[in-house]
C-alpha angles and dihedrals in degrees: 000000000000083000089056097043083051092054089042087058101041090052093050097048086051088053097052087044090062090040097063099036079059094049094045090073094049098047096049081056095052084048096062089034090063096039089058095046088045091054086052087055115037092028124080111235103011133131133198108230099208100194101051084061084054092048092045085049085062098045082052082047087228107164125269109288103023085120094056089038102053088042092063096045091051082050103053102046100043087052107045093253099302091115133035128009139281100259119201106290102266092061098052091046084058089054093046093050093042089057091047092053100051092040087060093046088044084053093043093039102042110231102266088055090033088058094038084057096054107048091066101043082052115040102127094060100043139044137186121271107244 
């Protein structure tokens, strides 16, 4: 019994292992999702290029659809649930800490700095209106 416990444990710790080497790379990417949209949106004359996020999700070989996926989620949270969909609920906890985490640098940064910042982290997914 206490061997079998032991290889019960050690698979599940090897699962959850895997699980999360495959979820760093995703949630790096909703990061920077959410940072773009959040430029649009806090920053004067900026504009979001989706399909340069699309294009960046393949080079991070994410599956199809992790663009589309993540955009909802960043739409149904941050409205309530007007806009978007509800995603699988590790998506949506990426979103949540994401938004957390820009919230805070926003607060540390100040917004003009904040958006200065950004603009130039973030320069292949958005350009300037105009």
């Amino acid at each position: 019994m206490r061997h079998g416990l032991r290889y019960t444990l050690a698979i599940a710790a090897l699962l959850m292992g895997a699980a999360s080497a495959s979820a760093e790379p995703r949630q790096m990417y909703t990061m920077m999702v959410l940072e773009a949209f959040a430029t649009k949106i806090e920053c004067p004359g900026i504009d979001v290029v989706y399909q340069d996020l699309v294009q960046k999700a393949q080079e991070m070989h994410m599956p199809d659809g992790t663009t589309e996926k993540v955009r909802n989620a960043i739409a149904y949270m941050h409205t309530g649930g007007k806009m978007g969909q509800k995603q699988d609920d590790d998506v949506m906890a990426e979103v949540a800490i994401a938004t957390q985490a820009i919230d805070m640098d926003q607060r540390r940064l100040g917004m003009t700095n904040w958006c200065e910042e950004h603009k130039k982290t973030l320069a292949g997914f958005i350009r300037t209106k105009g």
